[in-house]
N, C-alpha and C positions, 0 to 999 in steps of 0.2 A: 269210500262209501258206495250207495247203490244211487249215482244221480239218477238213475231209469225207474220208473214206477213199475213197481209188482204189480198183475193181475191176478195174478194165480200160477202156481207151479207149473198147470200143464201146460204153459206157454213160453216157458222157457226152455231152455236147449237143454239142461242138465235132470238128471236120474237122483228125483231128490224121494226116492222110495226108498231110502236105505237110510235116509239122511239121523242122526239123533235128535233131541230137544231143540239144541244149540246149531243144526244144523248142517253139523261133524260127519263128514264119512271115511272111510278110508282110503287112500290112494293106494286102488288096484293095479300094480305097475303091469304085472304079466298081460290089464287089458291093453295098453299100447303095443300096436303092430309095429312091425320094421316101415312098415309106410308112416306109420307115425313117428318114429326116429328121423327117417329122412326129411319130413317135412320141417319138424325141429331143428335139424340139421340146415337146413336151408334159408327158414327166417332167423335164424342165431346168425349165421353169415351174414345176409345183409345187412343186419345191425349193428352187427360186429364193425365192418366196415366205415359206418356213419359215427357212430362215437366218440370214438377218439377227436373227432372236426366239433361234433355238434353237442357231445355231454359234457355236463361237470364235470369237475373232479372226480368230487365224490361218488358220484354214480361209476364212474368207470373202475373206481378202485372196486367198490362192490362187487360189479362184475368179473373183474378179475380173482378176488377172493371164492366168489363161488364155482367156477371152473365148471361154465355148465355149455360148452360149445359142443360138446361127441354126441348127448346124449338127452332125453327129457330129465330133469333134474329131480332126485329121488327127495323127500320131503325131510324124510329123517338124518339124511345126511347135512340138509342145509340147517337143518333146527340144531346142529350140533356147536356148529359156526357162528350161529345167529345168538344161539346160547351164552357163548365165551364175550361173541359181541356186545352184546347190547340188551340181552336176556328176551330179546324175544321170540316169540315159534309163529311156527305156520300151521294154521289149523284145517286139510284138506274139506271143500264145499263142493256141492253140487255145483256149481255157478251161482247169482247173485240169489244173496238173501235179504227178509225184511231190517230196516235200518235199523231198528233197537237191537237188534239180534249182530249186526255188523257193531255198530257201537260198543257193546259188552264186549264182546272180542278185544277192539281195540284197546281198550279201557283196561284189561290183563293182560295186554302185550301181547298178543294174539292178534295172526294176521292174518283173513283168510283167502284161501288161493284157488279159485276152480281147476278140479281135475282133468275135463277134457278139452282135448286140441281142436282148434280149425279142421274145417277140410279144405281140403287141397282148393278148392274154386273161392275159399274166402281166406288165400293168401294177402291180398291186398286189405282188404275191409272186411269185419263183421260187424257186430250190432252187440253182441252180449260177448263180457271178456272173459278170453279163455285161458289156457293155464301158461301159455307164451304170454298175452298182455300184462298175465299177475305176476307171472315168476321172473320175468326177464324187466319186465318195467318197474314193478314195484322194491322185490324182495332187497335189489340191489342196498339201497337207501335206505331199509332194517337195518344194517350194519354201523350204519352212521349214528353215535349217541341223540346226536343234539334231533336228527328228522325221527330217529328213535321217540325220543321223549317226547317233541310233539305231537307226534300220530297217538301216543297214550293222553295226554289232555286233550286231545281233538275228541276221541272215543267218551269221554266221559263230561265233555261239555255237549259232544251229543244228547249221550242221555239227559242231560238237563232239557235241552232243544226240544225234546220230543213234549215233555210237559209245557212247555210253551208255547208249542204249537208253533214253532219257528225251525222246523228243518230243513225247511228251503234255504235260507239264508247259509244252512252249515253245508247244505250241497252244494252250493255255489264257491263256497271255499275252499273246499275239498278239492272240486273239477276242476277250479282254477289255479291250485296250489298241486295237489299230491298229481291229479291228470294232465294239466298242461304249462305247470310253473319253469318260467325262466328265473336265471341267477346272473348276475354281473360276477365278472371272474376277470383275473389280470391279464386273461386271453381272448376276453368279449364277452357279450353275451353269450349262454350256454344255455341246454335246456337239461330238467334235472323230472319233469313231468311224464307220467308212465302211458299218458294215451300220445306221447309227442313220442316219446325212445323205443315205442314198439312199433310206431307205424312207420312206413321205409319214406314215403313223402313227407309227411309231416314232421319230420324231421330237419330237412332242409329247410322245407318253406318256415318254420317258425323263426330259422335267425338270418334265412336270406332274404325271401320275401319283403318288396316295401308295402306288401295291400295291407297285413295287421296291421291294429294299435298295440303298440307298446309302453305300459305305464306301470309308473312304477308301484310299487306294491302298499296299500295302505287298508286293513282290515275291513273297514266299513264300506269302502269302495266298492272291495270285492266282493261283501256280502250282497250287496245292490243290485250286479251285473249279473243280467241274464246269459245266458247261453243257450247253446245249436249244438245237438249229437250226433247230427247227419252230416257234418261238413267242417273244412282245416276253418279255425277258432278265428276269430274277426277282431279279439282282443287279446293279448297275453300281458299277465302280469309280473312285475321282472322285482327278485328280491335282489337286494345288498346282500346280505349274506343268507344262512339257515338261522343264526342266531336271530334274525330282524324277524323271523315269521314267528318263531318263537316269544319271542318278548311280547309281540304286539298281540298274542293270543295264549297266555296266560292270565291264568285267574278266572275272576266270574266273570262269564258275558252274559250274562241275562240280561243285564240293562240295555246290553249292544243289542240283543238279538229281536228283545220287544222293539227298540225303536227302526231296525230295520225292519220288521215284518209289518210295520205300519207303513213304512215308505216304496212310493209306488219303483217299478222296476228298472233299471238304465240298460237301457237296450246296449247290445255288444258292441255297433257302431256309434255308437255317441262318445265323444267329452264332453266333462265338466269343467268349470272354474278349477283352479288347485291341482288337478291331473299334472301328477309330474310325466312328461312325455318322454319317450326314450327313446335314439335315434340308432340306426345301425350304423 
């Protein structure tokens, strides 16, 4: 989702004067320079690198299946893979759109991906994600049924969300699941979250590090906990498996969503009573 509030287009980094209804543009490949290859080329490596120590399974299988280390990765060739996989595509974006408009996407298996890259001086950090944070952290995990099918009921419990006026509570799920979720694996903890596997530090620190909290994953919790967009995550939530996030967020949550949007917020550095804690 878009945890970052819209103001208005002209303050975003992306060319969304082309954009359609939906938001859709086309991914001009010819605009990528060879400087934007190389740069591709260089955060694919370092990640490359961290993975195999620091990802899921799953996430690395993805990556492997998409074979996007030479080059920026063309859309249509991944929607072909993503197709056979798990039935779903990539719908190329300016960069972040409004949440109802990300939601409907998700909701038809539609995922969307902003078209342009970093520059070179916001190798390490930017602020709004770009087609490395989407294509390299996310798309991996399209391929996988089960984070599949979740990301499609997450999309359409949104839209529910939005009439409730509780989508704070589904951006806090999202951030803390799709952007910074850890998984228990027979190898340790692993992280399987697309703002942890694109960034080259936060990578490490989230399963070496002893400054986070680590606890384990329980829907309501998460919905609660606040978060920081400027800085490595002060709490991380650690799933048993893909199937656990699934189960525990299917069906209606309207009842969940009204009673957390009543309840006041749990700061990133707090426990609670019942917080299963999780050690490294």
């Amino acid at each position: 989702m878009n945890p970052f509030k819209i103001e208005g287009a002209c303050q975003l980094r992306g060319d969304y004067a082309q954009c359609a209804a939906d938001y859709s543009v086309r991914q001009d490949y010819a605009r990528y320079t060879e400087a934007d290859q190389v740069l591709w080329r260089r955060l694919y490596a370092r990640q490359a690198k961290l993975i195999e120590r620091y990802a899921a399974p799953e996430f690395i299988a993805g990556v492997t299946a998409l074979d996007m280390a030479d080059e920026i990765p063309r859309f249509d060739r991944a929607n072909a893979l993503l197709a056979r996989a798990t039935g779903f595509e990539l719908v190329a974006v300016p960069g972040l759109i409004p949440n109802e408009v990300f939601f409907a996407h998700l909701a038809q298996r539609r995922f969307p991906v902003s078209v342009w890259l970093r520059r070179e001086d916001e190798f390490d950090y930017l602020v709004e994600p770009d087609i490395f944070h989407d294509f390299f952290g996310h798309v991996p995990l399209l391929s996988n049924p089960v984070f599949a099918d979740y990301l499609q009921s997450y999309g359409r419990q949104g839209l529910a969300a939005i009439e409730l006026d509780a989508v704070e509570p589904m951006s806090r799920l999202y951030w803390y699941m799709v952007e910074f979720g850890l998984i228990r694996t027979p190898q340790g903890l692993r992280a399987f979250g697309s703002g942890i596997l694109s960034s080259g530090g936060e990578t490490v620190y989230c399963i070496e590090s002893p400054e986070p909290l680590r606890i384990g994953f329980d829907v309501e919790r998460v919905m609660q906990t606040a978060y920081r967009i400027d800085a490595y995550q002060q709490t991380y939530f650690v799933l048993d498996s893909f199937e656990q996030l699934f189960s525990q967020t299917r069906g209606d949550l309207r009842e969940l969503l009204l009673r957390v949007r009543k309840a006041p917020a749990i700061a990133a550095t707090q426990t609670r009573p019942g917080d299963r804690i999780i050690g490294l």
